[in-house]
N, C-alpha and C positions, 0 to 999 in steps of 0.2 A: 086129939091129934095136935101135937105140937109143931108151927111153923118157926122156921128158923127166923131171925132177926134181918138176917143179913141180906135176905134175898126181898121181904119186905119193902126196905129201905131202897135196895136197885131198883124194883119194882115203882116206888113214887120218884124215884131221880128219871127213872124214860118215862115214862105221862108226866111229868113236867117236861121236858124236851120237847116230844110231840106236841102238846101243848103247846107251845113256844111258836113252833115252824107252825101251827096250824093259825094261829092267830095271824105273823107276821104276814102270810102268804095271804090271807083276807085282808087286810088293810091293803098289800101290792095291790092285790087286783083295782080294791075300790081308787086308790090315786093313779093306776091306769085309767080307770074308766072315766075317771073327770080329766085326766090331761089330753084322752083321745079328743072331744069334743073342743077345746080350746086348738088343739095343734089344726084339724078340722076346718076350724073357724077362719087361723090364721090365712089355709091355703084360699077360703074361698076369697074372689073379688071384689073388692068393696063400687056398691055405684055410687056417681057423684054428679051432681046437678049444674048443669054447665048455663048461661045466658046471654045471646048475643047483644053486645050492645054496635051502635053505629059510631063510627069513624067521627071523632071531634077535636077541636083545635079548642085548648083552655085558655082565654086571654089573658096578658101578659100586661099590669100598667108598668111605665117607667115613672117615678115620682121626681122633679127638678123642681128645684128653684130657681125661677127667674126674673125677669122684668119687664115691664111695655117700654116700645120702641115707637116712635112716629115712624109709619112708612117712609116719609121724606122729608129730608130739611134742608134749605135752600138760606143762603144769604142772599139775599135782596144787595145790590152793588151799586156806586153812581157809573155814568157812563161816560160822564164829561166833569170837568172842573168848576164848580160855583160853592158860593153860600150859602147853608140851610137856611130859606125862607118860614119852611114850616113844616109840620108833623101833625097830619089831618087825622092821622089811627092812632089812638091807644093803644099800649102794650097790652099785649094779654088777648085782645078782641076778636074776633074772627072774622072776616076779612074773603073776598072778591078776587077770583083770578082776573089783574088787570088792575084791584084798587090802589091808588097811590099812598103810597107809607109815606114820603118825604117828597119835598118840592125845593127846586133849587132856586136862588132866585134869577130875574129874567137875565139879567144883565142887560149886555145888547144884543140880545139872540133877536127880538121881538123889532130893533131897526137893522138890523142885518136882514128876517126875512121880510120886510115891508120892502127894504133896497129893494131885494130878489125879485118881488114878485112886480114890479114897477119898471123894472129892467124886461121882466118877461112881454109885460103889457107891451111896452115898446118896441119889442124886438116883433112881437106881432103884428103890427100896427105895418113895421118897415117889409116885414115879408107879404101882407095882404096886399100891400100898396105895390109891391115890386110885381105881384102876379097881377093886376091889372093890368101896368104900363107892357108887362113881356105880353100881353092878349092884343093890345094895339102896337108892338113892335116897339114898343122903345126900350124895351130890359131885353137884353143878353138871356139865356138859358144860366148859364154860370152867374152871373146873376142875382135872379132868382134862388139858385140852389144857395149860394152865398146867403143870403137870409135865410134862408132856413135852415142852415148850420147852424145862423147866430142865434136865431130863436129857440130851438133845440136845447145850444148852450146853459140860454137864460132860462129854460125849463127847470134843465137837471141844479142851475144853483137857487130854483126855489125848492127844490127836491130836497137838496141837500140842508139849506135855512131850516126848514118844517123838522126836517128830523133831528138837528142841533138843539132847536128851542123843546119838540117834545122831550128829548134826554132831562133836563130838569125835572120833566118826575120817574121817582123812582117806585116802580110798581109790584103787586106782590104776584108771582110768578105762575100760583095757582089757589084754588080755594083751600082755606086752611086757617091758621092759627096765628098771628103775627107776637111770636112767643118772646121777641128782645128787640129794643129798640138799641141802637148803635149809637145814632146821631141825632144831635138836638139844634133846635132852632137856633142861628149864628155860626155851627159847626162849619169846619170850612172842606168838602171832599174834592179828595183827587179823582180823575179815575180808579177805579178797582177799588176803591173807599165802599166799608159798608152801610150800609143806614140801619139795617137790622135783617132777621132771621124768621121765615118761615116756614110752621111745621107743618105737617098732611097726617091726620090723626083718625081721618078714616081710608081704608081700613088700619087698625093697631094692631101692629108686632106683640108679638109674644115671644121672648128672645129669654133661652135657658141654655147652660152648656150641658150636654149630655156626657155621661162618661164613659172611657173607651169601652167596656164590658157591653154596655148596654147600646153602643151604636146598631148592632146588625140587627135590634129589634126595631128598628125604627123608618118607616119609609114614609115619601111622600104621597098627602092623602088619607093618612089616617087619622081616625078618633081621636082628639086630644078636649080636655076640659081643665079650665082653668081657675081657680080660687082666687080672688083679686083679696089684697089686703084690706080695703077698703069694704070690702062686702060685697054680695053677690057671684055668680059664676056665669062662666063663659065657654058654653060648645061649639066646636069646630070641625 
């Protein structure tokens, strides 16, 4: 039996087609089957590991550069008019609230208050004497009071002698540093003339300018430590 050619040939052109569709359709399936489990994946929730921590403030340094300052610095002044006799303190020394930096000399403060107090003696003498005689009648009340107006008087100008003649020395105002001397032995001071300058070095400043940025970090009271050029540090 003889088969025609032609119908042969049709016959392997549709099993190759089938063929085709049957293959491609198994491959679809298998790349559905792996995208279902990824899309799957996508919807599910992922968990995530959470940690409380507690409420903190991280500190904050400002860094300046600055300088020390003496707490205080005082010129030492004359208070009256004389000669420099003398300069009892070294420059540089450290030094007594009260010690004398400068000495004037006396001139005649020293028979001015001898007058004074010689006048006082006297005027005492005339008031004790005047309150006997007023006890057996022969002083007046007025008087009496009369002297001791006058003795009074002669009081306040030994009052006044003492504090003329202490002004010749010129003393340091507190305990501290007597960092510059002004006036030297033969100088001649007015009033409000200086003789020199004392510092107050404890406690010591620490003086920096802060800049505007950094002001509202900065309050009084807080932490600060300081790097001295010199060596060493200093907390506060």
């Amino acid at each position: 039996m003889r088969v025609n050619k032609s119908y042969v040939f049709a016959g392997i052109i549709i099993g190759a087609v089938i063929a085709y569709f049957a293959i491609s359709a198994a491959l679809g399936r298998g790349k559905h089957a792996e995208a279902a489990p990824a899309e799957k994946k996508k919807d599910e929730l992922q968990l995530v590991r959470t940690v409380l921590t507690p409420e903190s403030v991280r500190p904050y340094a400002v860094v300046l550069r600055g300088r020390t300052e003496a707490m205080r610095s005082v010129v030492a002044r004359s208070e009256t008019a004389g000669v420099v006799a003398a300069t009892p303190t070294p420059e540089g020394s450290w030094v007594k609230a009260g010690q004398v930096l400068c000495r004037l000399d006396v001139d005649a403060r020293q028979a001015t208050l001898d007058q004074a107090r010689a006048n006082l003696r006297s005027k005492t003498l005339q008031w004790e004497a005047g309150q006997r005689l007023a006890e057996k009648g022969f002083r007046s009340d007025t008087q009496v009071a009369s002297a001791r107006a006058d003795m009074d008087q002669a009081a306040a100008q030994v009052r006044q002698a003492e504090v003329a003649y202490e002004q010749i020395n010129i003393r340091a105002p507190f305990a501290g540093v007597f960092d510059n001397r002004d006036a030297e032995v033969g100088s001649y001071l007015s009033p409000g003339q200086p003789c020199g300058t004392v510092v107050e070095l404890s406690p010591l400043l620490l003086v920096g300018d802060v800049p505007e940025a950094d002001a509202g970090r900065i309050a009084a009271g807080a932490p600060a430590r300081a790097d001295l050029g010199a060596g060493g540090t200093l907390v506060g």
